[in-house]
C-alpha positions as CSV (number, residue, x, y, z in Angstrom):
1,X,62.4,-74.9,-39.1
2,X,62.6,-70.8,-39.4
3,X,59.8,-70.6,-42.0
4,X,56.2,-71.5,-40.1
5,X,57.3,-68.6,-37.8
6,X,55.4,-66.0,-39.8
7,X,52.5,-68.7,-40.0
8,X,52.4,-69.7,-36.7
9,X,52.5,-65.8,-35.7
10,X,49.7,-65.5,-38.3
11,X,47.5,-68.6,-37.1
12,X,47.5,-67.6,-33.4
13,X,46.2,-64.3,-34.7
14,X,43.1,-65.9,-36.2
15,X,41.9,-68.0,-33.4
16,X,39.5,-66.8,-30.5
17,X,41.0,-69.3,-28.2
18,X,44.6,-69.5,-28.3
19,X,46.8,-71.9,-27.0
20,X,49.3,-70.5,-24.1
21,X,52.8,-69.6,-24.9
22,X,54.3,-72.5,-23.1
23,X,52.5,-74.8,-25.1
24,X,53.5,-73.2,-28.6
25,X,57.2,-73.8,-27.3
26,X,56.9,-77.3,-26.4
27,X,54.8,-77.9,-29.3
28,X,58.0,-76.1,-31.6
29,X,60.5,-77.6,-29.6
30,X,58.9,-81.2,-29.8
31,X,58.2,-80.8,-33.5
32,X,62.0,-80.1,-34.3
33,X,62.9,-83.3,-31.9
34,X,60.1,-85.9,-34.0
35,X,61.6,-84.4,-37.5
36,X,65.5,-84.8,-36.1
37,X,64.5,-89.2,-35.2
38,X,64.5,-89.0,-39.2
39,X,66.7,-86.9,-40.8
40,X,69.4,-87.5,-38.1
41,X,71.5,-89.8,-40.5
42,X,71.6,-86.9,-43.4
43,X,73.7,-85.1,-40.2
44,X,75.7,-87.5,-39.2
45,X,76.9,-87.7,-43.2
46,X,77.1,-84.2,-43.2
47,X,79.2,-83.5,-40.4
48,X,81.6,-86.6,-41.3
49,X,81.6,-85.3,-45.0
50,X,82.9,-81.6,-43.5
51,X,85.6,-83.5,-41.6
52,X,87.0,-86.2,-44.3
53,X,89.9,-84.8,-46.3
54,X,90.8,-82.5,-42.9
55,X,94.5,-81.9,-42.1
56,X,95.7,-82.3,-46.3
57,X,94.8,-86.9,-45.3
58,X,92.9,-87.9,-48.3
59,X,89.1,-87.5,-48.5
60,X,87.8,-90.4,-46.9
61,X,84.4,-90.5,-48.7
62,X,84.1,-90.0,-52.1
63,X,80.9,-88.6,-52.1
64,X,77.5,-88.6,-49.3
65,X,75.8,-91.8,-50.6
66,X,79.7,-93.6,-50.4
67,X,80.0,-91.9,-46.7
68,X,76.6,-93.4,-45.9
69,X,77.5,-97.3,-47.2
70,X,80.5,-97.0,-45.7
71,X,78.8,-96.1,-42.0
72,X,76.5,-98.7,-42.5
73,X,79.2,-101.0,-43.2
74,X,81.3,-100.5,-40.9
75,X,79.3,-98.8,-37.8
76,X,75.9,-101.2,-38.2
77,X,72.4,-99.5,-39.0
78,X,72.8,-98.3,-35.3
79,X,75.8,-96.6,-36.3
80,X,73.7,-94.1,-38.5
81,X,71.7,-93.2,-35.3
82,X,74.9,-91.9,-33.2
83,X,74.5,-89.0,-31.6
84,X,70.6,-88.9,-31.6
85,X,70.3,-87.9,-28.1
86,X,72.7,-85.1,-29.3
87,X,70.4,-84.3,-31.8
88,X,67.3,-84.2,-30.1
89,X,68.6,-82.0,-27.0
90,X,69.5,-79.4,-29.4
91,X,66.2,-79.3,-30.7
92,X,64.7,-79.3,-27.2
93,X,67.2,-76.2,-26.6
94,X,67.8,-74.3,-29.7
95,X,64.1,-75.0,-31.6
96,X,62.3,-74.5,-28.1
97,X,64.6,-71.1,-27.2
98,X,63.9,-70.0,-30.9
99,X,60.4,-70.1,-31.3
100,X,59.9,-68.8,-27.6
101,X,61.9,-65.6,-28.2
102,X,61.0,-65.4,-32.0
103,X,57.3,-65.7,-30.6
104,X,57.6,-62.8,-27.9
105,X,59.3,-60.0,-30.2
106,X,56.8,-60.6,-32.9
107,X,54.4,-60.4,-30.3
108,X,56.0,-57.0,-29.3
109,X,56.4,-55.8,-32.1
110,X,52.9,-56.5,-34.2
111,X,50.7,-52.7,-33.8
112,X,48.1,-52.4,-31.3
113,X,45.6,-52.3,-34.6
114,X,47.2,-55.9,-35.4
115,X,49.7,-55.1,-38.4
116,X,52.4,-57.4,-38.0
117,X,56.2,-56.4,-38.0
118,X,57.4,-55.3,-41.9
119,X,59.6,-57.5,-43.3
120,X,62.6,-56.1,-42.3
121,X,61.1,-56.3,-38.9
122,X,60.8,-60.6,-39.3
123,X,64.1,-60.8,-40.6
124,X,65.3,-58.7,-37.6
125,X,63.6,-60.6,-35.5
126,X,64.7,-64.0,-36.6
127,X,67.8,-63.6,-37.0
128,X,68.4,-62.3,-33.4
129,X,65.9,-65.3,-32.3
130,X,68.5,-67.5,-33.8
131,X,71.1,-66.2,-32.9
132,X,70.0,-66.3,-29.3
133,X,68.9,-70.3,-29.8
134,X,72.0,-71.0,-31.5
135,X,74.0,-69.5,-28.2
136,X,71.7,-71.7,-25.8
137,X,71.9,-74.5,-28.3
138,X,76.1,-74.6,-28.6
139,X,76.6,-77.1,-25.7
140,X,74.4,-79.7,-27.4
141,X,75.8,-78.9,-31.5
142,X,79.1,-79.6,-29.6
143,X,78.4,-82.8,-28.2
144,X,76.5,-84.0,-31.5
145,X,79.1,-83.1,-34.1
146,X,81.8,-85.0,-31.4
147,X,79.8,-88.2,-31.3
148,X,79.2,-88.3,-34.8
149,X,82.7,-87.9,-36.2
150,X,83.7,-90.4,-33.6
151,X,83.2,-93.4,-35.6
152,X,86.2,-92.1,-38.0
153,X,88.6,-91.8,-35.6
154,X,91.1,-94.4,-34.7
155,X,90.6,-96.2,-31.9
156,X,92.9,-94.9,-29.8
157,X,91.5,-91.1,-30.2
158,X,88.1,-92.0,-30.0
159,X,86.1,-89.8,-27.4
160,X,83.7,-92.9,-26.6
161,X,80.7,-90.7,-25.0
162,X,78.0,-93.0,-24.4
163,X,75.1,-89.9,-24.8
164,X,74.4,-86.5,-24.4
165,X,74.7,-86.3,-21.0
166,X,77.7,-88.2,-21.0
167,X,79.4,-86.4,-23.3
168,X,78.2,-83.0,-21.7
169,X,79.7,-84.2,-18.1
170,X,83.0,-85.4,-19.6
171,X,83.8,-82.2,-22.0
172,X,83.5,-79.9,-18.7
173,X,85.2,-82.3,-16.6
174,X,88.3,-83.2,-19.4
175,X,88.4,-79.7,-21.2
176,X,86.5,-77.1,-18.7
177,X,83.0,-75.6,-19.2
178,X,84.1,-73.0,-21.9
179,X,84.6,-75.7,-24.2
180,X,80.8,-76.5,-24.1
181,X,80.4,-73.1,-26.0
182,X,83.3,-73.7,-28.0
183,X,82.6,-72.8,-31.9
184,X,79.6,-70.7,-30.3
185,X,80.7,-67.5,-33.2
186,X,80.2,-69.8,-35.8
187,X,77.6,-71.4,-34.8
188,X,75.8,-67.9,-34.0
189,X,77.0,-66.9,-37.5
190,X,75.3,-69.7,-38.7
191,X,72.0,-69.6,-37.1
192,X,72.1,-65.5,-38.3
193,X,72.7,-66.5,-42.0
194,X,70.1,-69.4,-42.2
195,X,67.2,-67.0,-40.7
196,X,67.9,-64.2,-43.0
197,X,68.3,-66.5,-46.1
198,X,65.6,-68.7,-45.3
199,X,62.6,-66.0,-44.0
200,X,63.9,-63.9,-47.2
201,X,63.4,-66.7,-49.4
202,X,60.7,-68.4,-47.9
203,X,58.7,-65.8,-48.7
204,X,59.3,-64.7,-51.8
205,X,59.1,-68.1,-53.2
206,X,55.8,-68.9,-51.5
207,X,54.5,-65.1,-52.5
208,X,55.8,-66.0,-56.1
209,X,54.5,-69.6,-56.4
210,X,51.2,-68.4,-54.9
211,X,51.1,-65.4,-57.7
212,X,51.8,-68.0,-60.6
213,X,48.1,-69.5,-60.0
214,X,49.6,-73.1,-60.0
215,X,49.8,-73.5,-56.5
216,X,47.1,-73.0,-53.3
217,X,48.2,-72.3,-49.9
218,X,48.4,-75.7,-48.9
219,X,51.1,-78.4,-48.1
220,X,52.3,-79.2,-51.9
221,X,53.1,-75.1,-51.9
222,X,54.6,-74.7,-48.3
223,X,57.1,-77.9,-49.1
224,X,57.9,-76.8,-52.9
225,X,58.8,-73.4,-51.6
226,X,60.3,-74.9,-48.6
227,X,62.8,-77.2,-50.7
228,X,63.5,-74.3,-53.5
229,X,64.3,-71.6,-50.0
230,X,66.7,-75.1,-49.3
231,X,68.7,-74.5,-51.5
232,X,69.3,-70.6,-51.3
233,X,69.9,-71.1,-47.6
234,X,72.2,-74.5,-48.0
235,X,74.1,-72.2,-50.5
236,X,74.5,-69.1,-48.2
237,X,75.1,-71.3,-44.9
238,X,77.9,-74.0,-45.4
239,X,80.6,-72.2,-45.6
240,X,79.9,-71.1,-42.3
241,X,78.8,-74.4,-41.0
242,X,81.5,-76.2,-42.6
243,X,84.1,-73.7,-39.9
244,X,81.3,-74.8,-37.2
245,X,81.9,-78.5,-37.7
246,X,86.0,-78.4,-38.1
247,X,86.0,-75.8,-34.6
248,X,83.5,-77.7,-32.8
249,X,85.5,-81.3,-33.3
250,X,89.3,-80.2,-33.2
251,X,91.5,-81.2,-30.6
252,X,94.6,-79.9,-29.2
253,X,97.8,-80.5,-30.7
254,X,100.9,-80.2,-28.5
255,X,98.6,-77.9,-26.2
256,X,97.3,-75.5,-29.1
257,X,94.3,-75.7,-30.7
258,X,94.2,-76.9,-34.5
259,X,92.7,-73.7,-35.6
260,X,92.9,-70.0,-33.8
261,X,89.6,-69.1,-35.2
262,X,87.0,-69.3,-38.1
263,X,88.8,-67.6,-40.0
264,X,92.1,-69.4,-40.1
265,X,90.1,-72.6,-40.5
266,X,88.2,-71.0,-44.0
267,X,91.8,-70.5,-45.0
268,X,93.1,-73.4,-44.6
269,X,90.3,-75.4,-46.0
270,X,90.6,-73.3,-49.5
271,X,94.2,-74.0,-49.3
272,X,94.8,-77.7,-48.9
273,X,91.1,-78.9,-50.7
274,X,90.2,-76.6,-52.3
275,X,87.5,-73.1,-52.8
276,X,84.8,-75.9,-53.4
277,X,85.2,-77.7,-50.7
278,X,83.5,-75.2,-48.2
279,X,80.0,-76.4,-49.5
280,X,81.8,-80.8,-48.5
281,X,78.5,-82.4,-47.5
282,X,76.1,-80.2,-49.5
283,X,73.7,-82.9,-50.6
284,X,73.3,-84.3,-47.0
285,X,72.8,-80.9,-46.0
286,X,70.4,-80.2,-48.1
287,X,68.8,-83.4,-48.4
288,X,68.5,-82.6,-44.0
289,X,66.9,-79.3,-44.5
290,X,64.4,-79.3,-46.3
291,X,62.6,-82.5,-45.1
292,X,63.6,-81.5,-41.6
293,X,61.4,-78.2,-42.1
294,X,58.8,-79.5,-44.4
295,X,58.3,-82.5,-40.8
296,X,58.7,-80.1,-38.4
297,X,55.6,-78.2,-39.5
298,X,53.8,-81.3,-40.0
299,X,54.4,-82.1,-36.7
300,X,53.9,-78.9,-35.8
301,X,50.3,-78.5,-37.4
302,X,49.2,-82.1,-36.4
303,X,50.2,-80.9,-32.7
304,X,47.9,-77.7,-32.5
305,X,45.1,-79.4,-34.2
306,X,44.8,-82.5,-31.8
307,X,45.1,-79.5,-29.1
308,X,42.7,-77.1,-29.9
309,X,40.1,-80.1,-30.5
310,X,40.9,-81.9,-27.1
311,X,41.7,-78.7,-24.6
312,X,40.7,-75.6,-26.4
313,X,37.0,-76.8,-27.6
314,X,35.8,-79.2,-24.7
């Protein structure tokens, strides 16, 4: 998702006629929403992989593909899909936020003579544009990782939201607004480590695949080095996600909360499962980001192609 910023940054450069700005953010922002309609299952197995074993109960899924038959089994082929209007409404708010501020500081920041921003500068620059996304994306990550742990609850503590907007309206009505931002650190964290791991790696793995005179820059070369900065980033971020996920689903227990803060839940976790259970759900994860980003800039490309031949060329 991060990586085609530096692209997209470069491609606007080269064209005469550019496409406006709002435009480029409905174009990012839809491009996240089609790649979420098919990764959306990996994060529902994710998030429900991060929660199984919580609270010392024994792991319910042995591992992600066991997680996934069991959902199937017991939830339906629909069941995979909860929490897709979750899903997409963050990309409409944290993608579209995102690209649109990520967008303007590069702007900013690229010389009057056209240099762009140094490295440094990017990582700067995409980290705070995810950070920023990530804040105006919270109420949405909330509402999806609470619709898709729902289906391993018992009945009797299910939350039952029917969709986003649902689930929105009942969490400020039940638990107050400030709940919709609840986890927001975390998820800020998160957003921070991603875009520094992924730009960083991104890059060098695409300068380094490029220098190796195997590869062109084409397609094949933006996905390998898309799947190898994966991993890097998958590594650096679920830790951090994994605290996300447990604050963003607890619930109160004799009026406190289950955890005070991140850090309290990273003990914990290392504590009653174990130091390698911070990176639960890892193949999921994984398996979600790289296709994710490898489909968003498909989308992405497809998009600003039909557009400059239909509205920028007639």
């Amino acid at each position: 998702r991060h990586l085609g910023d530096q692209q997209l940054g470069r491609m606007a450069d080269t064209k005469p006629k550019t496409s406006p700005k709002a435009i480029k953010f409905l174009f990012g922002g839809l491009a996240g929403m089609g790649a979420t309609v098919f990764v959306q299952p990996l994060d529902l197995v994710k998030n429900r992989m991060q929660l199984s074993g919580q609270g010392s109960k024994a792991r319910e899924y042995k591992t992600s593909f066991h997680a996934l038959v069991s959902i199937l089994k017991n939830e339906g082929v629909g069941g995979i899909y909860t929490g897709l209007s979750a899903g997409l409404l963050r990309q409409a708010t944290y993608t579209t936020t995102r690209l649109g501020i990520y967008t303007i500081l590069f702007e900013k920041m690229t010389r009057p003579d056209g240099t762009p921003p140094s490295f440094i500068m990017k990582a700067l620059i995409g980290m705070t544009a995810g950070a920023i996304g990530a804040f105006v994306g919270t109420p949405a990550e909330v509402a999806l990782i609470r619709m898709t742990a729902d289906g391993r609850l018992p009945a009797d503590q299910k939350r039952g939201y029917s969709n986003v907007f649902n689930a929105l309206a009942r969490i400020t009505k039940e638990e107050g607004v400030t709940t919709l931002w609840r986890g927001c650190v975390p998820t800020m964290a998160r957003a921070v480590v991603v875009n520094a791991a992924q730009l960083a790696s991104y890059s060098q793995t695409k300068q380094g695949l490029l220098d190796s005179g195997y590869f062109g820059d084409d397609i094949l070369c933006h996905f390998c080095a898309s799947m190898i900065s994966g991993l890097v980033t998958t590594a650096a971020s679920m830790p951090v996600d994994i605290v996300k996920t447990r604050i963003q689903s607890m619930r109160m227990i004799d009026g406190k909360p289950e955890y005070k803060n991140g850090l309290e839940v990273l003990g914990k976790v290392i504590r009653n499962e174990g130091f390698f259970s911070l990176w639960k759900g890892f193949t999921p994860y994984y398996a979600r980001l790289g296709p994710h980003t490898v489909l968003t800039f498909i989308f992405l490309e497809q998009m600003n192609k039909l557009y400059k031949q239909h509205v920028l060329e007639r």
